[in-house]
C-alpha positions in Angstrom: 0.0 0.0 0.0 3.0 2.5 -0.3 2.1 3.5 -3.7 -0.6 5.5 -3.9 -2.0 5.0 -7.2 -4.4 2.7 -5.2 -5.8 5.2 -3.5 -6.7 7.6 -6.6 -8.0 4.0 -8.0 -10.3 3.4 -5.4 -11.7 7.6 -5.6 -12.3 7.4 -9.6 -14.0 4.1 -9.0 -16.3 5.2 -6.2 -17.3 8.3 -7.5 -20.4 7.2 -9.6 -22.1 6.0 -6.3 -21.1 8.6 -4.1 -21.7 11.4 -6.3 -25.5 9.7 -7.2 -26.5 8.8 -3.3 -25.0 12.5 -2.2 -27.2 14.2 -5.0 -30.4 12.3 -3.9 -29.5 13.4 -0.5 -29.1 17.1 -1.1 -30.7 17.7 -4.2 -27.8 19.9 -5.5 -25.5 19.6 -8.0 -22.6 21.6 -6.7 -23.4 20.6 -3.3 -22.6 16.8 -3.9 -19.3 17.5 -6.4 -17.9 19.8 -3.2 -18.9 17.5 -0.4 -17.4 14.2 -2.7 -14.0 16.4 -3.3 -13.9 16.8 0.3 -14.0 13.9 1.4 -11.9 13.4 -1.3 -9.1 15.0 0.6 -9.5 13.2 3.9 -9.4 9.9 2.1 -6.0 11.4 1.0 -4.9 11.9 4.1 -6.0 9.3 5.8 -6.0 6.3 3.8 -2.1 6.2 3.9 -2.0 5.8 7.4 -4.8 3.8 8.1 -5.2 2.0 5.3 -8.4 1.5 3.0 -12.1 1.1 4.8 -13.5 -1.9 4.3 -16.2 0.0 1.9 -14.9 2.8 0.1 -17.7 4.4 -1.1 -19.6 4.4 1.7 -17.1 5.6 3.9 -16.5 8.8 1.5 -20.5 9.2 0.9 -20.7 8.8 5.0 -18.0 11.8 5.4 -19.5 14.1 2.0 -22.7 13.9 3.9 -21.6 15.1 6.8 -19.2 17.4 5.3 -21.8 19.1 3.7 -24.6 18.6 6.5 -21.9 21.3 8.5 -21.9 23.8 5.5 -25.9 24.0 5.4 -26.2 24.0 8.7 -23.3 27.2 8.7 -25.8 29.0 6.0 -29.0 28.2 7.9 -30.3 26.2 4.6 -31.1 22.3 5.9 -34.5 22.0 6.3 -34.6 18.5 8.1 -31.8 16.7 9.7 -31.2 12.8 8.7 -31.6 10.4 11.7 -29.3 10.2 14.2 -27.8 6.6 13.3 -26.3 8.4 9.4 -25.1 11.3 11.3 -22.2 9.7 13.4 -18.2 9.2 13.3 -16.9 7.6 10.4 -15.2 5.3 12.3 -15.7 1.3 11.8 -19.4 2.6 10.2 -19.0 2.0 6.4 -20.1 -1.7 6.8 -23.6 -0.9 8.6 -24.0 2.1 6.3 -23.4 0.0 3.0 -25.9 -1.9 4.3 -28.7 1.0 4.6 -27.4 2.4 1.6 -27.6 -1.0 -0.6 -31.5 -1.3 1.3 -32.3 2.0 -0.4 -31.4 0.4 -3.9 -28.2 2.0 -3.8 -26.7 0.8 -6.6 -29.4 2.4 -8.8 -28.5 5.8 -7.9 -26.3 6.1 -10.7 -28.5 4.9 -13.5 -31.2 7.6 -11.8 -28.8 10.0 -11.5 -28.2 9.1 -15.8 -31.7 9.6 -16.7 -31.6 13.2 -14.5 -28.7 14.2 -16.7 -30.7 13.4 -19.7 -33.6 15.3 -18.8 -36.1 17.3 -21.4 -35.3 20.5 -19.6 -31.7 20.4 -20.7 -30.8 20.5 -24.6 -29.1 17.0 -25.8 -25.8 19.0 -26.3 -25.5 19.8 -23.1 -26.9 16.3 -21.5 -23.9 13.9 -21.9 -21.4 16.1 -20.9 -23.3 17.4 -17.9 -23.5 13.4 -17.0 -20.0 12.8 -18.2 -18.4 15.7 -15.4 -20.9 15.1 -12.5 -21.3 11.4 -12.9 -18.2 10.3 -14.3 -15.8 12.7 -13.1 -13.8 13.2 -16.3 -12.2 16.3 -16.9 -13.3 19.5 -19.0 -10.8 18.7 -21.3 -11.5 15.0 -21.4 -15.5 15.8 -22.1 -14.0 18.4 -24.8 -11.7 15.9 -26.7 -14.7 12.9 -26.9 -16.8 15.9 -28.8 -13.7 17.3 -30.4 -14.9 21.1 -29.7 -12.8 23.5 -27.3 -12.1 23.2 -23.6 -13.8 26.6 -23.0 -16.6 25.9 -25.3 -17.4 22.4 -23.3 -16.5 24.6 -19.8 -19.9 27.0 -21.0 -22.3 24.2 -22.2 -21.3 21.7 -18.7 -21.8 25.4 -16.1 -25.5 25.9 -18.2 -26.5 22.2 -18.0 -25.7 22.9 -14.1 -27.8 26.1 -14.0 -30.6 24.9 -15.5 -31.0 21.8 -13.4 -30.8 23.9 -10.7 -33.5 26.4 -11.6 -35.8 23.8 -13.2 -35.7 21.8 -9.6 -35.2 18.6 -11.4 -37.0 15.8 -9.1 -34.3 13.2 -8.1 -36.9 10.4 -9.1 -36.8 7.5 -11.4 -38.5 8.4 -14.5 -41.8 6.5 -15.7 -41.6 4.6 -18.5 -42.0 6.3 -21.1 -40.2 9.2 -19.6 -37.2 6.4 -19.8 -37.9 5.2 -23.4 -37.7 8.7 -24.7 -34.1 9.7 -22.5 -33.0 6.2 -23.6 -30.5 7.2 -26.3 -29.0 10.1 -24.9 -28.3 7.6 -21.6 -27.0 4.7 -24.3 -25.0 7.6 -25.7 -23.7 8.8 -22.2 -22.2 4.8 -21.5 -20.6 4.3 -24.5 -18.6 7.6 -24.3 -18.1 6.9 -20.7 -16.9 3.3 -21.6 -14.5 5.3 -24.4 -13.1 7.7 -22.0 -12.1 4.1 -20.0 -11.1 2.5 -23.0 -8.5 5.2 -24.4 -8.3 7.1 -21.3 -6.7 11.3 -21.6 -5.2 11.5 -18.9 -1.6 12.2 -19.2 -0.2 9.1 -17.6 -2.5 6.3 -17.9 -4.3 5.2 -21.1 -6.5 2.3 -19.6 -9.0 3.0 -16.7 -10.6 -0.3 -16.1 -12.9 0.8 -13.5 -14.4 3.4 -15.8 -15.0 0.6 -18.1 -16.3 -1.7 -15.8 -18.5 0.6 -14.6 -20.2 1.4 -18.2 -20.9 -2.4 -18.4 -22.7 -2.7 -15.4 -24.9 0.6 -16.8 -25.3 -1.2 -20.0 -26.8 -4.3 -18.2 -28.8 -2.1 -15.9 -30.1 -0.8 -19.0 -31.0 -4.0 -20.5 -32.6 -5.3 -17.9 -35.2 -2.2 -17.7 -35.0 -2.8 -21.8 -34.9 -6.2 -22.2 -36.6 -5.7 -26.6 -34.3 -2.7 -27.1 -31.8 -4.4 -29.8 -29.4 -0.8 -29.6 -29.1 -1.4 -25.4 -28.2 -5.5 -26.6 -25.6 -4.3 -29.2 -24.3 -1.7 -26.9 -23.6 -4.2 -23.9 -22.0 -6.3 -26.0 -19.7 -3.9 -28.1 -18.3 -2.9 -25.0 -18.1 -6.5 -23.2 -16.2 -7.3 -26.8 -13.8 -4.4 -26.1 -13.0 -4.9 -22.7 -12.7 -8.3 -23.5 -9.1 -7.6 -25.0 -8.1 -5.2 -22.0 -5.8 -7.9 -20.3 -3.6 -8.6 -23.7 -3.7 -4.5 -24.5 -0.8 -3.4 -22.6 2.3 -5.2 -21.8 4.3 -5.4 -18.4 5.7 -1.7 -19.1 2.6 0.0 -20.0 3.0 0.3 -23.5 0.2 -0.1 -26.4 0.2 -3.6 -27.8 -1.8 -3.4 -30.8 -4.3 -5.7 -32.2 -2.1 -7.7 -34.5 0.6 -8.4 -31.5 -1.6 -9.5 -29.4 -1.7 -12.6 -27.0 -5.7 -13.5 -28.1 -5.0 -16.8 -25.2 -5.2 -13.4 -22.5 -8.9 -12.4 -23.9 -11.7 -13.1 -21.5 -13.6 -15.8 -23.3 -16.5 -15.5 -21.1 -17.1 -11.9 -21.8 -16.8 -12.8 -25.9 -19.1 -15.5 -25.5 -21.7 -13.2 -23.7 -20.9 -10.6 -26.3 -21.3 -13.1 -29.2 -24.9 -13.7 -27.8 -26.1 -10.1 -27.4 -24.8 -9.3 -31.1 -26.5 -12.3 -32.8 -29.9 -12.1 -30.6 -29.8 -8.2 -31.6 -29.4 -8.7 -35.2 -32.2 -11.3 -35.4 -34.5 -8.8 -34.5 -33.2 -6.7 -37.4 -33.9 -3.1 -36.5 -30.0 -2.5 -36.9 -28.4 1.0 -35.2 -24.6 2.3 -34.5 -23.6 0.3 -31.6 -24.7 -3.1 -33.2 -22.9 -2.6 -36.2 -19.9 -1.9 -34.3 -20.2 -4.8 -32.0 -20.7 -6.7 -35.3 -17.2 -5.4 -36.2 -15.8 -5.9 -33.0 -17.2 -10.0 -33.4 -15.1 -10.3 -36.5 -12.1 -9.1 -34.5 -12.7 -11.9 -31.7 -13.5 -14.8 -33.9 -9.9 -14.5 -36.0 -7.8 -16.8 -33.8 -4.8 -14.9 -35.3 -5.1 -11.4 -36.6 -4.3 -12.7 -40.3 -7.4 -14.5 -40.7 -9.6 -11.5 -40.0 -12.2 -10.9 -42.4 -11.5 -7.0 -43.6 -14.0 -7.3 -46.2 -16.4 -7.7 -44.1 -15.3 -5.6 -41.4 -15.3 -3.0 -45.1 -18.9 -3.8 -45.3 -20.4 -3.3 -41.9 -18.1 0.2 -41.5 -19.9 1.0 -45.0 -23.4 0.5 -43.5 -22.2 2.5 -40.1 -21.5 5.1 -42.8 -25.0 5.3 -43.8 -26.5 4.9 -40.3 -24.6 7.1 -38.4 -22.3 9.0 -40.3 -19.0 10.7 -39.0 -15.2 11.8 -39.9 -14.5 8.8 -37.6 -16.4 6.5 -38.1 -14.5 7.0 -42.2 -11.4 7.1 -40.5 -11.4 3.4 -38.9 -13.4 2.1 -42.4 -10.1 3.6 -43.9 -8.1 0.7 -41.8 -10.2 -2.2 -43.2 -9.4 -0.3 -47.3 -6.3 -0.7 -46.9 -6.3 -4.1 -46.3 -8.7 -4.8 -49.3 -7.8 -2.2 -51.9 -4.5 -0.5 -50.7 -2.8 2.1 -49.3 -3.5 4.7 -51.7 -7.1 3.9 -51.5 -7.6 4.6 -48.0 -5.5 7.8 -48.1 -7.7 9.0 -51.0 -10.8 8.5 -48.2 -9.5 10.1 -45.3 -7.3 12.9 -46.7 -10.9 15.1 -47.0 -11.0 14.0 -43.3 -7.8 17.1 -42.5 -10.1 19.8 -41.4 -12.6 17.6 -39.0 -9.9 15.9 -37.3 -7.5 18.3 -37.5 -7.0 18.0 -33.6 -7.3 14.3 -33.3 -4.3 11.9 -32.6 -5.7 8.7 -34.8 -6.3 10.7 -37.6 -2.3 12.2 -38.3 -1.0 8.6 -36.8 -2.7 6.6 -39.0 -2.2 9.0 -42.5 1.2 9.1 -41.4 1.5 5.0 -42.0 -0.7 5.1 -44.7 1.9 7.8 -46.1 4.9 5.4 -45.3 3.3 2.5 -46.9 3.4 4.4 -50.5 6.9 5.4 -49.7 6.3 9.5 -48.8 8.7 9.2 -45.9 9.2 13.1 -45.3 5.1 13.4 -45.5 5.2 10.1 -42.5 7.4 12.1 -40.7 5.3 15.4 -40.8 2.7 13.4 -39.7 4.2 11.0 -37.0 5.3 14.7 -35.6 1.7 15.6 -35.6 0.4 12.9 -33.8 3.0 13.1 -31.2 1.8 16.5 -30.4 -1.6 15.4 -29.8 -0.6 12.3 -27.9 -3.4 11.9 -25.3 -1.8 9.7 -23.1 2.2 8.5 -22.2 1.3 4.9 -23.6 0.7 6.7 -27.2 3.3 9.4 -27.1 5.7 6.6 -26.8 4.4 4.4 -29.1 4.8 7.1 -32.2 8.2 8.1 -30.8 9.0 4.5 -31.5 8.0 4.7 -35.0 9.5 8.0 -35.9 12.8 6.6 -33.9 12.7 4.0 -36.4 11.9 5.7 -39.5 14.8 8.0 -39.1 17.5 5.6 -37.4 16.5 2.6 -40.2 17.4 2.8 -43.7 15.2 -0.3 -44.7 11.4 0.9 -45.0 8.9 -1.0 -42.8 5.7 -0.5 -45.4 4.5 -3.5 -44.7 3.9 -3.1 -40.7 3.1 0.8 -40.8 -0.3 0.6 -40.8 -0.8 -2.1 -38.6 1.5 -0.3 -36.2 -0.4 3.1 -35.7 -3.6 3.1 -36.5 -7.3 4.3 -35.3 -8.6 1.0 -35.4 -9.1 -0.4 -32.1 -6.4 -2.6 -30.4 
């Protein structure tokens, strides 16, 4: 326990629940964030002496509430106490308080707090990030870079979403039924980003938060269970069990990116594929096809090649060609470009994305994988332009290294590596 990266593990991990029971308590946005980040700060300072509670979250919800119970009572604002048994030491209480807390139904609090953050009142630009910052706990700039707009542009949509909660008085209340059918996507919407921000994490050091992924596929089975004919909710639970199913084989000892091709497949976690396999095929029976079942459909191809040369790019070409048509996006082009390359060439897939410059101008994958695509035909002073581009807009240590890597060995080799650019830096997922 002397490193404490377990201790900022155990905070980003926690947050969803705390930040959901405190807002059901006090009814206020900025009330729960400040009370969370306080207690926040005693967990910092005390977990390294006393070690870990036996329930994290419910020993930072236990000291939030209380935390912020002392501040309304300073401005004169509670209205009615809690009983005496909540309002107590911290000490050896997290177990009984779990307990209450779990009796409550607990561990919906963050799917309701989901469908607060997606309510009519607030416009759909502003609900996911609104949900993203209070529920998730990612950074302005991480909300910013999953909707590739500014940091101060995000910062001005996230404080009016907050406003106008606040002065609509949004009821902390599961919605009815067709209350939840109609918020359904923008919730659906809300996971799969959160499971992204997991997936490829921005912050500076670490570029895989498992718990942040975990977390978005326990959403995406709440959501199916209160869905169970919804075939988007089935093909979004299993794109991301699909994903996640690679996490153990996606990073070596060191930290750094192993990409799909280098991968040990025996690592996967079978069980999740075979639940994955499942949802896809059950959702696609029902044909009513959307976004997140066509790109579970791709991510299937990817798990049932036992080595990574007998996937099926045609095919993986033909479903990103539909996703084209369904949902279409600069992106979306972008990883279709990776399965081109392997049917038609590299000139092919550089013809597609090239018109791509001004969208993704800002975005890693795009100048990573035109700068392979670039190497492939033999433009080695282009590569490098762009291998220097994508280095700047390296979103994590794990990728920054990884393209200094490549441009290491494009200027210290004299032998071209054409053949393994692509597969080497590229948007497609590893």
């Amino acid at each position: 326990m002397s490193d404490p990266g377990w201790i900022d593990t155990a905070l980003t991990n926690a947050r969803p629940q705390a930040i959901a029971a405190l807002l059901r308590y006090f009814r206020d946005l900025d009330t729960a964030e400040e009370a969370f980040q306080e207690a926040c700060l005693r967990a910092l300072k005390r977990w390294p002496v006393n070690g870990a509670p036996n329930d994290p979250v419910a020993w930072l919800i236990l000291v939030a509430r209380n935390v912020a119970l002392d501040e309304v009572r300073r401005n004169s604002r509670l209205q009615e106490l809690p009983p005496d048994d909540v309002i107590s030491d911290t000490d050896d209480t997290e177990t009984p308080l779990a307990e209450k807390l779990d009796n409550s139904r607990y561990r919906d609090d963050v799917l309701r707090l989901l469908f607060i953050c997606c309510h009519p009142e607030l416009p759909p630009t502003q609900q996911i990030p609104l949900a993203l910052r209070i529920v998730c706990g990612l950074s302005v700039r991480e909300i910013a870079r999953a909707f590739l707009v500014t940091e101060s542009a995000m910062e001005q949509r996230i404080t009016r979403a907050k406003r106008r909660v606040g002065v609509a008085d949004v009821p902390f209340e599961t919605p009815g039924a067709e209350q939840r059918s109609e918020r359904l996507a923008t919730v659906a919407a809300m996971v799969y980003l959160l499971f992204n921000e997991g997936y490829a994490a921005s912050g500076g050091d670490v570029h895989l938060r498992a718990p942040l992924c975990e977390e978005a596929i326990r959403l995406a089975r709440l959501l199916l269970q209160l869905f169970p004919g919804e075939s988007e909710i089935m093909g979004l639970a299993a794109l991301l069990l699909l994903q996640h199913a690679r996490a153990p084989a996606r990073l070596d000892t060191a930290g750094e990116i192993v990409l799909l091709e280098a991968q040990d497949r025996r690592l996967w976690n079978r069980d999740m594929i075979r639940e994955g396999l499942a949802l896809v095929e059950a959702a696609l029976r029902m044909r009513r096809v959307g976004p997140y079942q066509l790109q579970a459909a791709i991510a299937a191809v990817h798990t049932q090649a036992d080595k990574f040369d007998d996937t099926d790019w045609s095919e993986i070409d033909q479903l990103y060609a539909v996703l084209e048509t369904v949902q279409p996006s600069p992106v979306v082009t972008l990883n279709r470009a990776v399965a081109v390359s392997k049917v038609s060439g590299p000139a092919a897939a550089l013809a597609m994305i090239e018109p791509l410059a001004e969208a993704l101008a800002g975005y890693f994958h795009f100048h990573g994988a035109r700068g392979a695509l670039l190497l492939q035909l033999d433009r080695r002073d282009d590569a490098r332009l762009a291998f220097d581009r994508a280095l700047s807009l390296a979103n994590t240590a794990a990728e920054a290294s990884h393209i200094r890597k490549h441009l290491d060995q494009l200027i210290d080799s004299g032998e071209p590596e054409e053949q393994r650019a692509l597969r080497r830096v590229h948007p497609h997922r590893s």
